[in-house]
N, C-alpha and C positions, 0 to 999 in steps of 0.2 A: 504494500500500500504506500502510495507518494503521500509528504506529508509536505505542508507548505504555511512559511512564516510570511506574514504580511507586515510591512510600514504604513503604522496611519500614525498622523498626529506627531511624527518626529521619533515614535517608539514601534522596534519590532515586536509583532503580538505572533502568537501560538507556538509551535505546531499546528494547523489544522490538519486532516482529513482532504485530500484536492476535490473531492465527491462535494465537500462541504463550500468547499470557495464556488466550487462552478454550480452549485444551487444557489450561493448569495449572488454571485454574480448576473447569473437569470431574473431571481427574484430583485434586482436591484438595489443590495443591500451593501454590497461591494462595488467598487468601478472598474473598466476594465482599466483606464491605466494606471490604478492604484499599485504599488511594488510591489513585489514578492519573490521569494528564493525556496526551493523546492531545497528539504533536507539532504546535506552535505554539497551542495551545489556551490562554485564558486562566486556565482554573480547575481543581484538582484536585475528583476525581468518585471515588465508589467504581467497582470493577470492574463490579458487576451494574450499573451504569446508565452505563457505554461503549456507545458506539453499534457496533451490530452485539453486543453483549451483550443490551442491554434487553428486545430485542424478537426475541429470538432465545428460543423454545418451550419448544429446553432445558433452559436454565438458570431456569425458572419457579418449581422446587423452590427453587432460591437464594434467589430475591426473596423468596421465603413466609415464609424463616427469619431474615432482616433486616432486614424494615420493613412496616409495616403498609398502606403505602400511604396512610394518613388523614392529613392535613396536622394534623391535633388532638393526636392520640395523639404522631404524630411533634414535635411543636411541644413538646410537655409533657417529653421527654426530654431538648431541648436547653435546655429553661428549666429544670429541676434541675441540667444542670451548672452552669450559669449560677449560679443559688442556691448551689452545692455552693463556686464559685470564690471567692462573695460571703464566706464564712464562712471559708475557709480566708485568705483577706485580712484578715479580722478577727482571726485569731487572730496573723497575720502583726505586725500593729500593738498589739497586745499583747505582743509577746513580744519582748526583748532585744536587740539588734541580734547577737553575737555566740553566740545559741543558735537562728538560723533559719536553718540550712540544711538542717533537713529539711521546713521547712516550705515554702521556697523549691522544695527538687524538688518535692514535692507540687503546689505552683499551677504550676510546669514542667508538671507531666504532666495536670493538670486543662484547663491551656489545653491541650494539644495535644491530649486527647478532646475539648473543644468545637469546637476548629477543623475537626475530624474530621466531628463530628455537622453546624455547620454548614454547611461544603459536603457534603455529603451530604442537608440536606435540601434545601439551593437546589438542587442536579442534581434532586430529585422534584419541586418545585413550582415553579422558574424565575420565576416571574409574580408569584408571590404578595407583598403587602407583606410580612408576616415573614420571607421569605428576608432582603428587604433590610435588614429590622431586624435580625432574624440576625447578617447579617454585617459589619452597623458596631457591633454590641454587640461582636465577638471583637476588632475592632481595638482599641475602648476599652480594653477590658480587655488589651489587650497592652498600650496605653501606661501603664494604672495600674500596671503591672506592672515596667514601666523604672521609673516614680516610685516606685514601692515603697523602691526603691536610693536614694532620695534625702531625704537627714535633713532638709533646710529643708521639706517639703511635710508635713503630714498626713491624714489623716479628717476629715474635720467635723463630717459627719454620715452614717448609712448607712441604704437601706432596699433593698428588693426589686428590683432591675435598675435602682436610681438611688442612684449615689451621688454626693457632693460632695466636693471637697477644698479645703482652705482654706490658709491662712498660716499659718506661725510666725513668731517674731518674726527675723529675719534673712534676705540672701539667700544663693541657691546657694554653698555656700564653695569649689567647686574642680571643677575641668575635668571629672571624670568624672560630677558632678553635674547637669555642666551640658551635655554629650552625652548622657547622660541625657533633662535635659529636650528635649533636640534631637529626641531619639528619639521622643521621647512625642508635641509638637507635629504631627511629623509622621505617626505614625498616626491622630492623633485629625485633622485635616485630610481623611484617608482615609477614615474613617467620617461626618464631617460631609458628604464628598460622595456616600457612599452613603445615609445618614440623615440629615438633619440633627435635632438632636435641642438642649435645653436641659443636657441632661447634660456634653455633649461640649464646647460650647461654654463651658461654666462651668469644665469641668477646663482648657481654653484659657488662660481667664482668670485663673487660680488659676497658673498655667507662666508666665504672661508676667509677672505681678507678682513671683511670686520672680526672676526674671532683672532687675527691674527695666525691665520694659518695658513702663511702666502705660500709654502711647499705644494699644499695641495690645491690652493686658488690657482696657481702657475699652472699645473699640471691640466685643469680643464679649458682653460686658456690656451693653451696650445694644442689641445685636441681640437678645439673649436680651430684653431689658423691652421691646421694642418690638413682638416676637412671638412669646412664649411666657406671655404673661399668665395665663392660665388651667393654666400648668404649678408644680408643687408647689416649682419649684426660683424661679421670680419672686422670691420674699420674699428668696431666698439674693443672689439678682443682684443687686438693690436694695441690700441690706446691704455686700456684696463692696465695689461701687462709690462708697458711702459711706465706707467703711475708705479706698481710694486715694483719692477725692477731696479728704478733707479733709487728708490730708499734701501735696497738691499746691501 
C-alpha cells in the first residue's frame, strides 16, 4: 500500500492511505496542486501527478485546470516568480535593516511558491535540463536568502536570474553571521551539484572571503575563469580575484 504525506499550511501532515488522498481529492477536500511525497520518495510532487493519480481518467478534469502540460508556458510561470523574488530582494537591500520585516515575509512566501512551482514542474518534465536549472536556481536563492541576514555581504550587481554578490569592507562580525554563511555554502554546494552554474560558484567565493577563507574563495574563482569564459559573470571573477590576491 502507497502511503502519502501532504504540505498544507507550511506543515507536513500524515502518512495517509493514496486511496484516501485520491477520494479527498475527488471529493474536493484536497487540491490537486496541493504537495505531497509518497513514503520514502525523494521529492515532493503535486497531488495530480502521484502515481496512480496521473494516469488515472478521472481526475483529467484536475490536470486541465492546473497546468498546461507545455514545458514553455509552464517554464514562463516559474521564471516570473523567479523575477518577482529578484525585485523583492532589491527592495530588500534598499530598505533599512530595522523596517524589513514585511519584506522578509514576502521573499518567505515568494520562495515557498517557487519551490512549489519548481517541483511541480520537474514531476511534469523529469528529463528536461530546466527542471534541473529549476531546481538549483531555488536553492541559490534560498542561500541568498540566509545572506540577506548578513550585514558584511552585499549586491554588486543584479540582472535577470544572475546575480553577484560582492564585499564590504570587513569580515563576518559574529556567530549568527556566520551560520548564516554556513547555511548559504551549503545550499549553494546543493545547487552546484544539481547545476553547476558561474553564478553559484561566485556567491561561493564572495562567502568564503568574508569568513576569510581566501584559499578556498580563490579556488572557485578560478574554476569559474577556467570554465565559464564566455559567461557575463568572467569579468566579475577576474576582478573578485584580483581584490584577494593583491592583499595576499
Amino acid at each position: 500500500m502507497v502511503n502519502v504525506y501532504l504540505h498544507k499550511r507550511g506543515l507536513n501532515q500524515g502518512p495517509y492511505p493514496l486511496e484516501q488522498v485520491k477520494a479527498w481529492l475527488a471529493a474536493g477536500q484536497v487540491q490537486a496542486t496541493a504537495m505531497a511525497c509518497c513514503e520514502g520518495a525523494p521529492d515532493w510532487v503535486p497531488v495530480y501527478c502521484l502515481p496512480g493519480v496521473k494516469d488515472d481518467p478521472s481526475f483529467s478534469d484536475h490536470v486541465r485546470t492546473v497546468s498546461s502540460c507545455d514545458p514553455e508556458v509552464e517554464a514562463l510561470i516559474v521564471q516570473q516568480t523567479a523575477e518577482e523574488i529578484d525585485r523583492v530582494r532589491e527592495r530588500l537591500d534598499a530598505t533599512p535593516l530595522a523596517e524589513r520585516d514585511g519584506l522578509q515575509s514576502l521573499l518567505h512566501r515568494k520562495l515557498n511558491i517557487f519551490w512549489k512551482q519548481v517541483y511541480t514542474f520537474k514531476a511534469q518534465f523529469p528529463d528536461s535540463l530546466q527542471a534541473r536549472q529549476f531546481e538549483a536556481a531555488l536553492f541559490y536563492m534560498q542561500a541568498m536568502a540566509r545572506l540577506g541576514a548578513v550585514g558584511s555581504l552585499r549586491k554588486q550587481s543584479a540582472q535577470t536570474g544572475s546575480i553577484t554578490w560582492g564585499l564590504m569592507t570587513g569580515l563576518l562580525a559574529n556567530q549568527q553571521e556566520k551560520k548564516n554563511a554556513a547555511e548559504a555554502l551549503s545550499l549553494l554546494d546543493r545547487a552546484i551539484g544539481i547545476f553547476d552554474d558561474a553564478n553559484s560558484r561566485l556567491a561561493k567565493a564572495s562567502v568564503y572571503s568574508a569568513l576569510n577563507q581566501n584559499e578556498y574563495a580563490l579556488r572557485e574563482l578560478n574554476y569559474v575563469i577556467a570554465n565559464f569564459r564566455d559567461d557575463d559573470l568572467y569579468i566579475a571573477a577576474r576582478q573578485m580575484k584580483d581584490e584577494i590576491e593583491v592583499d595576499l
